[in-house]
C-alpha positions as CSV (number, residue, x, y, z in Angstrom):
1,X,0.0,0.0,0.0
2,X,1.3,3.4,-0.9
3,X,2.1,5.9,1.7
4,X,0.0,8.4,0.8
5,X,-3.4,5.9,2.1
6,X,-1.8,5.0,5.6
7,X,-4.0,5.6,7.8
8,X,-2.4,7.8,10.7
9,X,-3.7,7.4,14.3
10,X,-4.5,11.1,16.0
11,X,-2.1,11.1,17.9
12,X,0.5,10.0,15.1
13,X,-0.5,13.2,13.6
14,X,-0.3,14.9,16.6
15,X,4.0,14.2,16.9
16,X,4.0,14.8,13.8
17,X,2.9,18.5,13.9
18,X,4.5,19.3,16.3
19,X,7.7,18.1,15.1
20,X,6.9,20.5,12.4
21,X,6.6,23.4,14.2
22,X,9.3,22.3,16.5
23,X,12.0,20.8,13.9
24,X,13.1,18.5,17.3
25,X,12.3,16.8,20.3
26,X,12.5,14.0,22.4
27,X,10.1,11.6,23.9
28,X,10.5,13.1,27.2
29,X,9.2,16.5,25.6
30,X,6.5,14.8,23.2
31,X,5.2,13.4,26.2
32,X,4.7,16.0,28.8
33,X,3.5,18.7,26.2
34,X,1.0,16.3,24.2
35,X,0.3,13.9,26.5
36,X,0.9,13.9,30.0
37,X,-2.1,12.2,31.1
38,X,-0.5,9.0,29.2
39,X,2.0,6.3,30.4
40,X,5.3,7.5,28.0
41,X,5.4,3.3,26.4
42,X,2.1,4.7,24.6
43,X,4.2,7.5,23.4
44,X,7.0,5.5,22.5
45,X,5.0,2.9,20.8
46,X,3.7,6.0,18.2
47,X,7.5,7.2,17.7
48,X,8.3,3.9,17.1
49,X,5.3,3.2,14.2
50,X,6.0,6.5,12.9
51,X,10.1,6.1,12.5
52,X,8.8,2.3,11.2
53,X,6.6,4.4,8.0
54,X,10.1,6.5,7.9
55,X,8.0,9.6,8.9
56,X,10.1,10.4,11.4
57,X,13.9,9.9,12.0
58,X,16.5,9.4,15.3
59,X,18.8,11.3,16.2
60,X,21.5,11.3,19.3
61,X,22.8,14.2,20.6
62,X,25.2,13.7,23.9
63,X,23.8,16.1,26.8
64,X,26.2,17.9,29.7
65,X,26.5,15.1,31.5
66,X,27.7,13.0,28.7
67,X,24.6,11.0,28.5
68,X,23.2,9.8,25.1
69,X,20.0,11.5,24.2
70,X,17.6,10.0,21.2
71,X,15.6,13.0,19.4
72,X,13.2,12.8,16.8
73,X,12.7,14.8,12.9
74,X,10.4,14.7,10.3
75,X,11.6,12.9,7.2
76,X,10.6,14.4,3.9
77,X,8.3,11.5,3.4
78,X,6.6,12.1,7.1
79,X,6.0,15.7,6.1
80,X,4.6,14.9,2.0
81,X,2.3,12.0,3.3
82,X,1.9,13.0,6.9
83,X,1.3,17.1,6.8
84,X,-0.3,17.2,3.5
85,X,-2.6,20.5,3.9
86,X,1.2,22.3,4.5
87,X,3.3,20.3,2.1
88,X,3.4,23.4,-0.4
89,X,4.9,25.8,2.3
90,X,7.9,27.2,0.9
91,X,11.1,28.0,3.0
92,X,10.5,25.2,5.2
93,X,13.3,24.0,7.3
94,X,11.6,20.6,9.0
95,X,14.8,19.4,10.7
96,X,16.6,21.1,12.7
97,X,20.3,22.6,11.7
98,X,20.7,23.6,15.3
99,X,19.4,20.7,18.0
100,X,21.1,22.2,21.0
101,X,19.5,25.8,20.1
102,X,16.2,24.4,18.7
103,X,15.4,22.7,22.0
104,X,16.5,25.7,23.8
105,X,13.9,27.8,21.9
106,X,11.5,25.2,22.4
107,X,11.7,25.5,26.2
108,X,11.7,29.3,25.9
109,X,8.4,29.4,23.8
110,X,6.5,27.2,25.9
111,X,8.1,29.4,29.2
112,X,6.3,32.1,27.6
113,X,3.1,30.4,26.6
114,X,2.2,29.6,30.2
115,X,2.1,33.9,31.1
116,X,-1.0,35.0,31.5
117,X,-0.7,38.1,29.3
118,X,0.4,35.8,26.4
119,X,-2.8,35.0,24.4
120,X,-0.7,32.8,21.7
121,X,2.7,32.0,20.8
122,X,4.3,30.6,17.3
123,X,7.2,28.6,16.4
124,X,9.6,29.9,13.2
125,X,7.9,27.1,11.1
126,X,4.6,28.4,12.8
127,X,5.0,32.1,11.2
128,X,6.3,30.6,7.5
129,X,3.2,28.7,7.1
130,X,1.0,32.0,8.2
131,X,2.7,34.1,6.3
132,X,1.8,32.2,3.0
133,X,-1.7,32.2,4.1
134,X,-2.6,35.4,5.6
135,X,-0.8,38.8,4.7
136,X,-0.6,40.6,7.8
137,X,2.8,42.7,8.1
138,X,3.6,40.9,11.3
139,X,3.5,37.1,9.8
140,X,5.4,38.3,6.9
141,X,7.8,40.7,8.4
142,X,8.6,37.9,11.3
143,X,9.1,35.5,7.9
144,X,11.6,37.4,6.4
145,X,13.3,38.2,9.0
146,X,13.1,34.2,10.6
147,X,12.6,35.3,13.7
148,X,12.7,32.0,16.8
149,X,9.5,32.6,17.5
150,X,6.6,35.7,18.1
151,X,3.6,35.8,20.7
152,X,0.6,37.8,21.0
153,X,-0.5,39.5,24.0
154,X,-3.7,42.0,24.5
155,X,-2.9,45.6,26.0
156,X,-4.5,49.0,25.4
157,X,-7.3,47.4,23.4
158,X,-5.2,45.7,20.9
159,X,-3.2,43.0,20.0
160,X,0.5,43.5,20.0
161,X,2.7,40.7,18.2
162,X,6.2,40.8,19.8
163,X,9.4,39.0,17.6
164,X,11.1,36.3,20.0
165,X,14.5,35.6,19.7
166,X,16.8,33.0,21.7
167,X,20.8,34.0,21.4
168,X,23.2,31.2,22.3
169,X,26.2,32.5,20.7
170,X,28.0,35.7,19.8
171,X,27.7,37.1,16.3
172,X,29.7,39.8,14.4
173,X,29.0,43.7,16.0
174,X,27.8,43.9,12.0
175,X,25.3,41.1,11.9
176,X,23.8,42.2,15.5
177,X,23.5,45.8,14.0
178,X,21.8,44.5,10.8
179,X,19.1,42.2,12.4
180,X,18.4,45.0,15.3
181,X,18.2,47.5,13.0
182,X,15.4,45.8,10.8
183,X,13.6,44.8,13.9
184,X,13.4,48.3,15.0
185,X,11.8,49.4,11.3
186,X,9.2,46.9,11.7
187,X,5.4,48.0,11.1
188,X,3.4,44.9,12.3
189,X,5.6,44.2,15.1
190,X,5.0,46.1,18.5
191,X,8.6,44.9,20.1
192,X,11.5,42.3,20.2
193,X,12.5,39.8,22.9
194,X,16.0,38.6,23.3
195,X,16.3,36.1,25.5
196,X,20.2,35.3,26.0
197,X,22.1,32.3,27.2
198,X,24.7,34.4,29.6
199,X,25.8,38.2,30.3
200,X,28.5,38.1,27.3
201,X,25.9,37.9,24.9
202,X,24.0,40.3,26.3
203,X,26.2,43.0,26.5
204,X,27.3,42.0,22.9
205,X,23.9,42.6,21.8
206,X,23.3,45.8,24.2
207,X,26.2,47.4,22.6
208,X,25.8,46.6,19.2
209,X,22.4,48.8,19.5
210,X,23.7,51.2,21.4
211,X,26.2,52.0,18.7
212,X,23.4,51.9,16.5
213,X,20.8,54.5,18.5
214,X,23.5,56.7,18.5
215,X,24.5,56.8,15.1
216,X,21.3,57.4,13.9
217,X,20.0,59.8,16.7
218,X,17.4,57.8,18.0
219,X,15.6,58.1,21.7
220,X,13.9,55.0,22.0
221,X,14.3,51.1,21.9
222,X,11.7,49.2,21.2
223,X,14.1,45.5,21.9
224,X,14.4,44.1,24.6
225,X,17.0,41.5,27.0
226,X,16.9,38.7,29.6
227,X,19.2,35.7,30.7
228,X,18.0,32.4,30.1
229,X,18.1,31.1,33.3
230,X,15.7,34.3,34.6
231,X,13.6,33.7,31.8
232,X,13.2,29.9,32.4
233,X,12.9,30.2,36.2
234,X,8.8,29.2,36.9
235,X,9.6,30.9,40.5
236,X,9.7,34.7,39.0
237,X,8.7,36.8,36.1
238,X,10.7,37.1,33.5
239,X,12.6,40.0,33.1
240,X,12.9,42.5,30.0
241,X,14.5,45.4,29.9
242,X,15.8,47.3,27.4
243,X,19.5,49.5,26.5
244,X,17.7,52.8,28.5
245,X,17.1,50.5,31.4
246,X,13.5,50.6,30.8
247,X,11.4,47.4,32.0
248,X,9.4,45.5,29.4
249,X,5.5,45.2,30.9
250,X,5.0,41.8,33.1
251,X,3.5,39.6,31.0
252,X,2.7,37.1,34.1
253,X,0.6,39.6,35.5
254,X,-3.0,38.3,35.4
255,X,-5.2,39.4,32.1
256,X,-7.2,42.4,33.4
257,X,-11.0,42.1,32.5
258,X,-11.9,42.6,29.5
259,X,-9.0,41.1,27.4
260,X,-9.8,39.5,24.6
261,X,-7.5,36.5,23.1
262,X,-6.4,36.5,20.1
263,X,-7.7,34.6,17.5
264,X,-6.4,31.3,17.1
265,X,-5.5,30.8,13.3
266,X,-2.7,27.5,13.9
267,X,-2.2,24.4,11.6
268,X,-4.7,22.5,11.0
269,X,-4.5,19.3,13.3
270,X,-2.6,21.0,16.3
């Protein structure tokens, strides 16, 4: 029987969306973010069916403490046959180039889905398939630019779509200038989170725009910085603040009445 009839169990097509929009993961993080109220053997036993229909690939990364870990990617034939309605999304980058960063993002995104200011939040693979839909500035300026990720959050009776980015390494003082630069020129997008793995890359970033705002005699920022670990920390708020020292609004702080969600345009099947 050709590919294209198997018939895919919900769950099946579950993984496999969100190995789209996620380019990696584990079973660990399949699991607890599809289905925690499971016994992880049922999850294992779908992984297993779906790498047997080459949908889905291994791959082993070694972690910190030198232990093996096995990750999972869509194959080309698991996103033709499995994710059909998206197969003709363009630019597409459905396994990941980066697995350390990619599952670092991953963490961050879901972080900030759990604030209760965020109404919605997208992956990179998330915005490219909106913005070949829909032609809002946001989805296509965040596409062009391939941004990590972007949220939504309600405030001042509108919704504001804010770029997310997750820095694990230091780039050239040009390349920080150039992607800061065209983040602050952006029309559909209200602001820009950094979210950096440690201080250095911080202050690499930090000065890289503040070499820019003064060379082109600007008062304002509209980017803004935390560390990782702050960020990830369930304990506080995460903490935004941008090269004037100004702090980015909480976006823990409980919706105020009235605020209206954003409405939820996401891939089919999610």
């Amino acid at each position: 029987m050709s590919k294209k009839y198997v018939y895919l169990p919900v769950k099946c097509s579950k993984i496999l969306h969100f190995l789209f929009e996620n380019r990696i993961a584990s079973a660990k993080i399949i699991h607890s973010y599809l289905f925690p109220e499971n016994h992880i053997r049922g999850v294992n036993k779908h992984l297993k069916r779906l790498v047997d229909l080459d949908f889905i690939e291994r791959r082993f990364i070694t972690n910190e403490n030198l232990r093996c870990l096995t990750l999972y990617s869509l194959t080309k034939s698991g996103f033709k046959y499995g994710l059909p309605e998206i197969e003709e999304v363009k630019n597409i980058e459905i396994k990941s180039g980066k697995v350390k960063h990619d599952l670092m993002a991953l963490r961050v995104r879901q972080r900030m889905s759990k604030l209760a200011r965020v109404n919605q939040v997208w992956s990179e693979n998330q915005i490219h398939f909106e913005s070949e839909y829909f032609e809002e500035d946001h989805f296509q300026e965040l596409s062009l630019i391939r941004a990590d990720g972007a949220l939504a959050m309600y405030s001042n009776n509108r919704t504001h779509y804010i770029a997310l980015e997750y820095e694990a390494s230091t780039k050239t003082k040009a390349r920080n200038k150039s992607k800061l630069r065209t983040y602050t020129y952006m029309r559909g997008v209200s602001a820009t989170l950094y979210v950096c793995k440690d201080k250095y890359i911080m202050n690499s970033l930090k000065k890289a725009e503040r070499e820019y705002i003064n060379s082109s005699h600007r008062e304002f920022s509209n980017i803004d910085y935390g560390l990782l670990e702050q960020v990830l920390d369930e304990s506080q708020s995460p903490d935004f603040e941008n090269v004037f020292d100004e702090k980015f609004p909480d976006l823990s702080e409980e919706k105020k009445k009235g605020n209206k969600p954003v409405k939820q345009v996401q891939v089919e099947g999610t």
